[in-house]
Every structure is written in C-alpha cells, then in structure tokens.
C-alpha positions in Angstrom: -31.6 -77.6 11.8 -30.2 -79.0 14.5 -29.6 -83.2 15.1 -30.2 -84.4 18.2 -28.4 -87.0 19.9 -30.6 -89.9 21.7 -29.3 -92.2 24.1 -31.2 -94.7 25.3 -30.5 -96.4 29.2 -32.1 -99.1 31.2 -31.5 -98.8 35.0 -32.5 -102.0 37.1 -33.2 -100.4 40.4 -33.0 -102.4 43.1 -32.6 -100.8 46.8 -28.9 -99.1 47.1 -27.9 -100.7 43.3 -27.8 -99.7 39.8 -27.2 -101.6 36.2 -26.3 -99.8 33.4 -26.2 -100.5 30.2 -26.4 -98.6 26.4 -28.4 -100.1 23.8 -26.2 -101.9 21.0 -24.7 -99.6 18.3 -25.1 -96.5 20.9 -22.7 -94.7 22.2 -20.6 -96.1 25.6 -20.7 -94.7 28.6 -17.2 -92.6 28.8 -18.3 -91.0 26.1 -21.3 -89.2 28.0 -19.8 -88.8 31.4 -21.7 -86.0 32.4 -25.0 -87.5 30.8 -24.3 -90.4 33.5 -23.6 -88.4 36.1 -27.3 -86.8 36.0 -28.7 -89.9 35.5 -27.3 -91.4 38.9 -27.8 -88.0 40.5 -31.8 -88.7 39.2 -31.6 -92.3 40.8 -30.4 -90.9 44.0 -33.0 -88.3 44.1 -35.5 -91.5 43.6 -34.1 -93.7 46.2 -33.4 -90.9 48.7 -29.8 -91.1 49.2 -26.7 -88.6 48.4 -29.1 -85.7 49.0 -26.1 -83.1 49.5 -24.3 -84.3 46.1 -28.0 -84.1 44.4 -28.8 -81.0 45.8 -26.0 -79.6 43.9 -26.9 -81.1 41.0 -30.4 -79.1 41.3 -30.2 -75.4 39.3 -31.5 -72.4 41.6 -35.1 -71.8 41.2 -35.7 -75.6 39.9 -39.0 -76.5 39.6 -41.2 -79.8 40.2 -44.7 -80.4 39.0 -46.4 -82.7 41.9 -49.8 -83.7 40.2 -51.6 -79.6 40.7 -48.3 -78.5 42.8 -45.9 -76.5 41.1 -43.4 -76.0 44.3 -39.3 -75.7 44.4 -37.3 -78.2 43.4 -34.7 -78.4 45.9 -36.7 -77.7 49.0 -38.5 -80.9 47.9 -35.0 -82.8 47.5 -33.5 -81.6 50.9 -36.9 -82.0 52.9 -37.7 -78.4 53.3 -40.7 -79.1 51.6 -42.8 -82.4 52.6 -45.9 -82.0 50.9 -44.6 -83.9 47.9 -41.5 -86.4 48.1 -39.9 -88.0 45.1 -37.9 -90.7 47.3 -39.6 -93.8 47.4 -38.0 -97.4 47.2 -41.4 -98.9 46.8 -40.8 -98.5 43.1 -38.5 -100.2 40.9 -38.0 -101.2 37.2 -37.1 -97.8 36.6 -36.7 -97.7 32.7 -35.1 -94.4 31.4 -35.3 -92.3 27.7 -32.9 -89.8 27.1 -31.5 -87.6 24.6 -29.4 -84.5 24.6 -29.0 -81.7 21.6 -25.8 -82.1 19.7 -23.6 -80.1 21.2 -24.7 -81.8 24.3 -25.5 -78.9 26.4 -29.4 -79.9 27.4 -30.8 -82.8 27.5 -34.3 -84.1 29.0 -35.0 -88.0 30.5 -38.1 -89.9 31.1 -38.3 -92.4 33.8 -40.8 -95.0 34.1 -41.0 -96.8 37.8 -43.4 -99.1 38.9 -43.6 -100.9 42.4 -42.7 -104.4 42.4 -46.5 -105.7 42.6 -46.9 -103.1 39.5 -50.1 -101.8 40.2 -48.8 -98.4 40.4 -46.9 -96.6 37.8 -45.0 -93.0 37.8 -43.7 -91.2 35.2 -41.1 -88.6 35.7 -39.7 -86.2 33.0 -36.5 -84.3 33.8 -34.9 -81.2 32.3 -31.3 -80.2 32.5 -28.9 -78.1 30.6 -24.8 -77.8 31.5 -23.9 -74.5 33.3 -20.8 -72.5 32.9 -18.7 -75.3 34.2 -19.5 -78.0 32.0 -22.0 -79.5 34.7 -25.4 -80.6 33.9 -27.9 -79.1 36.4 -31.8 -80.1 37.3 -34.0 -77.5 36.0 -37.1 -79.0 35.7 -38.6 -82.2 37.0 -42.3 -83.0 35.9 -43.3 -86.5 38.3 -46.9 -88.3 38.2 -48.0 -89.1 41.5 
C-alpha cells in the first residue's frame, strides 16, 4: 500500500499577487518545485493571466465539469469556448488542499474561493499527473459555479 504525501498551501489572492506559505512541520517549497508550479499555473487560470504558459500546462483532451457541462479544458482556458469561464477576480481568499502520491507523479488540489462580500463560494478540484518530462499537466478540473 502506497503512502501518500499531503501538502497543505494557503494562497492569499489578491488581484496580480500571491502569498505562499507551507504549514509548519511540512515540507518547503524547493522541495516540491513542480507541485508549485501547477499551483500558480491554477492561480493564473483563476485570475485570467499567463494564458499561453497555462495552456501548456493543460494535458490534450483535458476536461472541466461546469455545473451539467462537461466541455474541453483548454478551449475554455484560451477562450475558444465562452459558455463557461474560470477567470474571475471577483473571488479571493482562495484556500488550497493538496496532496500528491509518493513518488510524486499525480497529485489532485481543492481550491476554495469566495468573493470578497463572501456570499458566494466556488469550489474547484484539479487533477494532474507529470508527463514524460517530469512536468505536471491539467487533466481534470471539476469547478462549482
């Protein structure tokens, strides 16, 4: 049986800016570089900026749940798609749960945003497992709307 690895973040997002930060006792940031790096790839996708780097972030055939859509990742990221958009810098507090397997090649986050007068809440979960290069890629994204 297998031990998995959890990692816990909290991401203050505010407009263009992140703060990040590892629970005491876990595991620093250098030590999960790629873990990181899909994390801020997931923030970007959220506030709607670096949507060429994200994009390649995104596996082919990626898929996003959108309340009762179930429609392609990536044309939803690059705009192709605008029946559903996860940009939106109405929300913020983003809080984030994460945890990869042990040998670190998949991992899964849940993201917790609210907007700043927090009557509205979304959820998002996120799938993604490292390709042949050592790169973790989108291949799943479940958001509440």
């Amino acid at each position: 049986m297998s031990r998995s690895k959890k990692l816990i973040v909290v991401l203050l997002l505010t407009g263009p800016l992140i703060a990040v930060s590892s629970i005491a006792g876990q595991p620093a940031q250098e030590e999960h570089e790629e873990f990181y790096k899909i994390i801020r790839t997931v923030k970007d996708i959220l506030l709607g900026q670096n949507t060429e780097q994200a994009k390649a972030s995104i596996a082919p055939g990626a898929q996003l749940i959108w309340g009762a859509k179930f429609v392609d990742l990536g044309d939803v990221v690059a705009g192709k798609n605008t029946t559903c958009a996860l940009a939106d810098t109405s929300f913020h507090g983003v809080m984030i749960q994460g945890r990869t397997n042990e040998t670190e090649d998949m991992g899964w986050v849940v993201l917790k945003t609210r907007q700043s007068d927090t009557t509205r809440v979304r959820f998002h979960s996120v799938v993604f497992l490292k390709d042949s290069t050592g790169r973790y890629r989108i291949h799943h994204w479940h958001s509440g709307i």
